[in-house]
N, C-alpha and C positions, 0 to 999 in steps of 0.2 A: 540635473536630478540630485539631489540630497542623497548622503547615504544608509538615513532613515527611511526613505523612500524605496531605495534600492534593495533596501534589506527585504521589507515588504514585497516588493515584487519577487523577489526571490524566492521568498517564501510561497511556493502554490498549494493555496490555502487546503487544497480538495486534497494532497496526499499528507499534509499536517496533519490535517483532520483525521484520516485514516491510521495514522502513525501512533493518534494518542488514542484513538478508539482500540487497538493492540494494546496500548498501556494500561486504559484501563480494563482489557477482559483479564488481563493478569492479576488487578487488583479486586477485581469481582470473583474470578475464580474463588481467589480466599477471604472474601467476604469481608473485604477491609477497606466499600467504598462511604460508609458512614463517618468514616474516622481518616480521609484522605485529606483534605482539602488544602493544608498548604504543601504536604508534599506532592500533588499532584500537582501544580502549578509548577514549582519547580522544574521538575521531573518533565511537563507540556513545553517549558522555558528551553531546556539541554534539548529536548528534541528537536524543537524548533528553528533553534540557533541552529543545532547541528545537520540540520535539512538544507538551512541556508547554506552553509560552510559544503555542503557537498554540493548541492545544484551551483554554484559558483564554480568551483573546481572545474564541474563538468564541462560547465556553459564554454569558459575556454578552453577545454581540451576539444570539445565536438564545436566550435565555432565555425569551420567549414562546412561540414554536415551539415549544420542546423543551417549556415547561411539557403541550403538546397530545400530543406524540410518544414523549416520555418521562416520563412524569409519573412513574413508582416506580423510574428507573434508577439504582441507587447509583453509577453510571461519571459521574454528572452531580450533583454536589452542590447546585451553586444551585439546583436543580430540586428534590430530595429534601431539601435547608433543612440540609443539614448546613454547611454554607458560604454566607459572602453575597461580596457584589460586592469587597469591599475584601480579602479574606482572597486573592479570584483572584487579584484586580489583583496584589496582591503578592508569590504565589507567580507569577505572570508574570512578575512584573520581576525577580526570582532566576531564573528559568528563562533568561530572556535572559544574564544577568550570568553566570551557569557557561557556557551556551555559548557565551561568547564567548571566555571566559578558557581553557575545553580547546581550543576553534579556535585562543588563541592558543600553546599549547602546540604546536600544529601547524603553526604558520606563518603571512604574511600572508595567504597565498592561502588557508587555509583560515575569517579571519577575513571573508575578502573575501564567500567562500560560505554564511558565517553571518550575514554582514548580510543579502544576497540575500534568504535564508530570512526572514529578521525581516519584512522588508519585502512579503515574499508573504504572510506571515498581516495583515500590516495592512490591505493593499489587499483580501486575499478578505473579513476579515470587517467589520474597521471601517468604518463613514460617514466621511468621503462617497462613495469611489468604493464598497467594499462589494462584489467580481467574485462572491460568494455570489448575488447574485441576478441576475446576468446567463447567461441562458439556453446560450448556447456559449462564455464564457471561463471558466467554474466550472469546470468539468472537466479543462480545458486548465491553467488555472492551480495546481489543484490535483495533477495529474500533477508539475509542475514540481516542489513541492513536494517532495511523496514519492515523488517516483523520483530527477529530474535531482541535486539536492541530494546526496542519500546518495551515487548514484553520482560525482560530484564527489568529497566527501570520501573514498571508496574509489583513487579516482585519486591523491588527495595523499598517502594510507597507504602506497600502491604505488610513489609515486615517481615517478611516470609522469604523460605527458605525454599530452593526447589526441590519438587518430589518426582517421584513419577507418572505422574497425573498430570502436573506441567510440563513433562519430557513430552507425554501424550498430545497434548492440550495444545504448548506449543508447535509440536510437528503435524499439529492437521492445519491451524493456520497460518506456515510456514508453506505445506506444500500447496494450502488456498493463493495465497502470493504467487506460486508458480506461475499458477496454473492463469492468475492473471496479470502476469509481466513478459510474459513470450509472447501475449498477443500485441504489445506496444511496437513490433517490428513490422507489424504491417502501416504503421500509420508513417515510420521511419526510411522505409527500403529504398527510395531513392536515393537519399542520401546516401544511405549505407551501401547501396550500389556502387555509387560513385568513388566511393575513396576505402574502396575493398572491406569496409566491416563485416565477417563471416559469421553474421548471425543465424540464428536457425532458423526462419525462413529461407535466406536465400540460400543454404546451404541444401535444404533438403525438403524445403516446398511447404506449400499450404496446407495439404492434409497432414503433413507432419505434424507440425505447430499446431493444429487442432487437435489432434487424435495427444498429443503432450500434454495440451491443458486441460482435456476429457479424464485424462488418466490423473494425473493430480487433481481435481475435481472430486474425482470418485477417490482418492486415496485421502482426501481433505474428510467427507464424508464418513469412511469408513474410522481413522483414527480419532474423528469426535465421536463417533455411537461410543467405543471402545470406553476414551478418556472420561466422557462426561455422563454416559447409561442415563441419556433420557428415557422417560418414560413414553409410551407409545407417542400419545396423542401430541408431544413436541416431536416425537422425529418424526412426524406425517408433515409439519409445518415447515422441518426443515427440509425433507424431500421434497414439497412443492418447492421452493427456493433452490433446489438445487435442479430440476427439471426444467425453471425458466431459462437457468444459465446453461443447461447441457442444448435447449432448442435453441438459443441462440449462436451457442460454436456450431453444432449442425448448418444454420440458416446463413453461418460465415463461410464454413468450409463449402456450401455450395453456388454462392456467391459468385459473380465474375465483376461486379460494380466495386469498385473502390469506395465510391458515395455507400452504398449498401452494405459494404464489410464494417467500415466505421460504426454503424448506427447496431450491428449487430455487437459488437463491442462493448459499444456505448450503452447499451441497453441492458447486456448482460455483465457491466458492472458494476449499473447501479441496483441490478439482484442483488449483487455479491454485497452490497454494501448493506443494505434490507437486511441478507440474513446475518452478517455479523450485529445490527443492531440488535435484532430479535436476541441472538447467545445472549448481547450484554443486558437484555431485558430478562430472560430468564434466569440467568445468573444473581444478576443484582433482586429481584424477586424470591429467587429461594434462599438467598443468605438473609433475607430478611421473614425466611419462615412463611410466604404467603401458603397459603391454600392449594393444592396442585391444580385443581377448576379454575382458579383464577392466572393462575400462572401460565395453563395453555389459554386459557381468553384472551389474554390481551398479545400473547405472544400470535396468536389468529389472529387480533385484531391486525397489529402491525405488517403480519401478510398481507391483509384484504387492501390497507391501505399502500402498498408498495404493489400489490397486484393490479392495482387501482392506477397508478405509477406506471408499469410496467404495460400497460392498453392504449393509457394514454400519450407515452414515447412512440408504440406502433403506429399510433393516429399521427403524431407530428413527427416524422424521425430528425429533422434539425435539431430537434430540442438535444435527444442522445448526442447528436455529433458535440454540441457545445459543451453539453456537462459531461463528454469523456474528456472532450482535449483540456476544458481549464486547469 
């Protein structure tokens, strides 16, 4: 394998994706996606690289683990032996090296937020300190990651300075990440069984880890009404969205199928993904002045069409299982 190839796999495209959809609600917030377009590339670039540069790190420090968790995943090459340790190592160290270099096409400040980044995937996975196996800053630290991060660089896109409405803004979907990164340990546990990782499942069970991600949920919810004062007829659009993803941790936490926790999961994260698209459509709609009738239409539409989504995962649930785990 090439390590143009590698890079790519490394890359999983579905939390990139997510990574830069944070970067640009940052840059919607202040209404600065007409006038984005090379720094947004950039700014997609540092992220991107620096995605790769962490899931490398990871891959060998959890290589054992995964050999239990993942043993046939092509998204994991050391695991699958298409790749050994020295090919990661240095598509890691090019992974860092672009991101630093598009960071610095963006400034120091966004070099500043690239080191940060560097330095969060060292401490989550590398020995000694290693926050991967610390039971309540895994989470935390990893939110930081892919949320605070991208939204940062969204902020440096835009030109903009943070207020308090992005302290807001960012901490409802800071705590949205929570609420859906403690549930990645049920797909994990064996592994993590195996070579004592004390994460919060196994620490303290399945209703916990639900009734966690319910309460970040509702606290995600509550600090966007606050930050952003929709008007009624969006925050009805965003309550349905938050009601498929609350019957889904419900239909997890009473689950006893492994197959069937998955597709609960999987189903209610691709809500989670719906309503942050809807924010970036109302956002990016009012900085553009529309109409407030038209601003909740199409922000309905894109429920109806994810609600649409979300019947049709219940008819097939393989489908959830695949587009959780890629």
């Amino acid at each position: 394998m090439t390590l143009l190839a590698l890079y790519v796999r490394m890359l999983r495209y579905r939390v990139a994706l997510m990574m830069w959809l944070f970067m640009l609600l940052a840059v919607a917030e202040h209404g600065a996606l007409q006038r984005m377009p090379l720094g947004a590339v950039l700014a997609a670039v540092a992220l991107s690289s620096r995605y790769v540069g962490a899931t490398t790190a990871n891959d060998v420090a959890d290589k054992e683990i995964d050999l239990v968790n993942h043993p046939r995943d092509r998204g994991r090459p050391l695991v699958s032996g298409d790749a050994d340790e020295r090919a990661l190592w240095t598509v890691h160290a090019a992974g860092n090296i672009v991101a630093l270099a598009a960071s610095a096409a963006l400034g120091r400040w966004a070099v500043g937020v690239a080191l940060v980044s560097i330095a969060i995937s060292y401490v989550y996975s590398v020995r000694p300190i290693r926050l991967s196996y610390r039971t309540y800053l895994a989470p935390v630290v990893l939110a930081a990651g892919y949320v605070l991060v991208p939204y940062a660089f969204g902020l440096i896109v835009a030109g903009a300075s943070p207020t308090g409405q992005d302290l807001l803004f960012a901490g409802s979907l800071y705590v949205l990440f929570i609420a859906r990164i403690v549930l990645k340990d049920f797909r994990d546990r064996d592994g993590d069984a195996m070579y004592g990782k004390p994460t919060l499942l196994l620490r303290h069970g399945k209703v916990a880890v639900c009734r966690t991600s319910l309460v970040a949920l509702i606290a995600w919810n509550a600090l966007f009404l606050v930050a952003i004062h929709p008007p009624l007829g969006f925050a009805v659009v965003i309550a349905a969205f938050v009601s498929t993803i609350w019957w889904q941790l419900r239909t997890l936490e009473r689950t006893d199928d492994r197959r069937g926790e998955q597709v609960a999961i999987g189903i209610g994260a691709r809500m989670g993904n719906g309503m942050l698209v809807t924010v970036l459509a109302w956002l990016a709609l009012t900085s553009q002045a529309a109409p407030l009738a038209h601003r909740i239409g199409i922000c309905a539409f894109v429920l109806v069409l994810y609600a649409g989504n979300y019947f049709s995962l219940a008819r097939r649930p393989q489908e959830a299982l695949i587009g959780y785990k890629g």
